[in-house]
C-alpha positions in Angstrom: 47.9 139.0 16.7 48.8 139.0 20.6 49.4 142.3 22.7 52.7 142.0 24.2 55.2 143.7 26.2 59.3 144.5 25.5 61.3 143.1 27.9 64.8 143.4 25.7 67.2 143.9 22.8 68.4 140.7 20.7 72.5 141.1 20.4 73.7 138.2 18.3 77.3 138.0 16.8 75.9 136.1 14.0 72.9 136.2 12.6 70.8 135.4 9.1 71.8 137.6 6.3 67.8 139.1 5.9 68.4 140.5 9.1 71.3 142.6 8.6 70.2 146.0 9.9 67.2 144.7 11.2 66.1 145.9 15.1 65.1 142.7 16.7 63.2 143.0 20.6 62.3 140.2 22.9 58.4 140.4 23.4 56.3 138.8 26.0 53.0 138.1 25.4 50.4 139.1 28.2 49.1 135.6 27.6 50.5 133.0 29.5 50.4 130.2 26.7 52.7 132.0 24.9 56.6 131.9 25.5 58.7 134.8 25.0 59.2 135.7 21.3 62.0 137.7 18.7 59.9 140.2 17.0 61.8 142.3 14.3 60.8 146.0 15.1 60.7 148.7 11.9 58.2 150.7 14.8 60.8 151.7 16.9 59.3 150.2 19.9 60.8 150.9 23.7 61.4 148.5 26.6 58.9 148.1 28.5 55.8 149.4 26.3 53.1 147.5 25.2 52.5 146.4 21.5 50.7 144.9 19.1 52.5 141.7 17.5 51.8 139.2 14.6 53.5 135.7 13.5 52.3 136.0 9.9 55.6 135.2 8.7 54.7 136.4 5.0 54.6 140.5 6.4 57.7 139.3 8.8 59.4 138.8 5.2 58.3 142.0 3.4 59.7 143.9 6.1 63.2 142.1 5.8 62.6 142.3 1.9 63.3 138.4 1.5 60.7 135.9 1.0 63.6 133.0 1.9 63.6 135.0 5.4 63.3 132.6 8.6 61.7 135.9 9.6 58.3 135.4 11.6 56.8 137.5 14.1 57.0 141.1 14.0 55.6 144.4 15.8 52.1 146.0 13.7 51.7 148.9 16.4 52.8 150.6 19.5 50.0 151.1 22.3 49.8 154.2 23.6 48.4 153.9 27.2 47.4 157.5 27.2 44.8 156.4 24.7 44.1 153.0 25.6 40.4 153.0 26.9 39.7 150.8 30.1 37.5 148.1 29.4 
């Protein structure tokens, strides 16, 4: 799991069948050994919040409801900076 932040929408004029109505989102991670990555969104995340994502591809699939899915990262939870505690 890696916090990250939205910088975008994926548009695609093709894309894999599993994805068909899926919301995909273009996360950077605040890490910098991590490129950019297409997270598949069933949160409803905005541009430019901060959230939680994972690259187990196994949940990435249950969301898309295909275990043949190329599906891999995805977003677990939105951080609310209201909340967030400073550390």
């Amino acid at each position: 799991m890696r916090i990250a932040t939205i910088k975008g929408h994926v548009t695609s004029t093709i894309r894999h069948g599993s994805f068909k109505g899926q919301r995909l989102l273009i996360a950077v991670p605040d890490s910098p050994d991590v490129a950019p990555q297409v997270v598949l969104d069933p949160l409803g995340a905005g541009i430019g919040q901060k959230v939680i994502i994972s690259s187990d591809g196994s949940e990435a699939r249950k969301i898309v409801g295909d275990e043949h899915s190329p599906a891999r990262w995805s977003v677990l939870g939105i951080i609310d900076p209201e909340r967030t505690l400073a550390l």
